[in-house]
C-alpha positions as a Python dict, from the first residue, in 0.01 Angstrom:
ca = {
    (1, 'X'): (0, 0, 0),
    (2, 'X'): (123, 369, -78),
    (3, 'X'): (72, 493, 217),
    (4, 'X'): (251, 271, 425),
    (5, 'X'): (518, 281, 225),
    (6, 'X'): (488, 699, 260),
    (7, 'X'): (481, 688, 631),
    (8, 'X'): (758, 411, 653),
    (9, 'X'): (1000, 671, 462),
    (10, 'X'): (916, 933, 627),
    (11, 'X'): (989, 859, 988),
    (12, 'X'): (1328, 741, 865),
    (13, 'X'): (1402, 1071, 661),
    (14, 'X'): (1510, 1290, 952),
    (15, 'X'): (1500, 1610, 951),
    (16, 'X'): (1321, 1674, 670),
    (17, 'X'): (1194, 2066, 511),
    (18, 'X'): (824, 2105, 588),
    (19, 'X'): (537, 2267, 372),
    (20, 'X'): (264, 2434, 529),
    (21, 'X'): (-97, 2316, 362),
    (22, 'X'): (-413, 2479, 398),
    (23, 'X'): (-494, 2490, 771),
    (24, 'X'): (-129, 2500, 892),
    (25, 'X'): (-72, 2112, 787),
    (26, 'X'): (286, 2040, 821),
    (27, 'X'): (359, 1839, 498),
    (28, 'X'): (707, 1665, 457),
    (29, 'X'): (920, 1686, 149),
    (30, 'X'): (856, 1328, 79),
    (31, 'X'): (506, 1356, 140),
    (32, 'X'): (493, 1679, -96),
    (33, 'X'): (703, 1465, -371),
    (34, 'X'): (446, 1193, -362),
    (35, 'X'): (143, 1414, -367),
    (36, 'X'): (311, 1573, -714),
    (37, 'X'): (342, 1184, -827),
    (38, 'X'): (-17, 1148, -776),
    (39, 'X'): (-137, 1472, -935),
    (40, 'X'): (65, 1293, -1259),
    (41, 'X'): (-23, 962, -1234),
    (42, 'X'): (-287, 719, -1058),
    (43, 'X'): (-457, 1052, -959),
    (44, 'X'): (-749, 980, -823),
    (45, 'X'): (-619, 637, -633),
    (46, 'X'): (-302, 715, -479),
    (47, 'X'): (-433, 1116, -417),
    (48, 'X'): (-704, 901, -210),
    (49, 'X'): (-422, 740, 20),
    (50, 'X'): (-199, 997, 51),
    (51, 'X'): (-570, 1215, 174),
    (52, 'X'): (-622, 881, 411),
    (53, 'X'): (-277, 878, 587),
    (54, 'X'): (-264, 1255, 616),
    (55, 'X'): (-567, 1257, 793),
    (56, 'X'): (-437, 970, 1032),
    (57, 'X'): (-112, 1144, 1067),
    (58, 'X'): (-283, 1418, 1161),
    (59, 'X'): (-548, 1259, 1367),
    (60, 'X'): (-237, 1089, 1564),
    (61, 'X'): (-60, 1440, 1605),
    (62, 'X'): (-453, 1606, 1764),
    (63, 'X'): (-373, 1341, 2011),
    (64, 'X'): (-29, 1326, 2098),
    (65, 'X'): (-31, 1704, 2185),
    (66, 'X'): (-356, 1644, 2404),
}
């Protein structure tokens, strides 16, 4: 699955530049890199993934800061 694959690469790619997306979503490089990937290719299927883990991501950061 692409986004396991996304998040597995990530947490190994220390430190890493971060975009800021709409509300103030912290987006890393490799994140950002796939997201352009999807916009070319496999749109609407890998676009859908990379939407699903950034809302767990996210999800998991709401409650780590709680």
């Amino acid at each position: 699955k692409i986004s396991s694959k996304i998040s597995e690469k990530s947490s190994k790619t220390l430190p890493y530049s971060q975009f800021f997306i709409g509300e103030g979503e912290k987006l890393p490089s490799i994140e950002m890199s796939a997201a352009q990937k999807a916009k070319k290719s496999q749109r609407g299927i890998a676009s859908n993934k990379l939407g699903e883990w950034l809302k767990e991501k996210a999800l998991h950061e709401l409650i780590d800061s709680i």
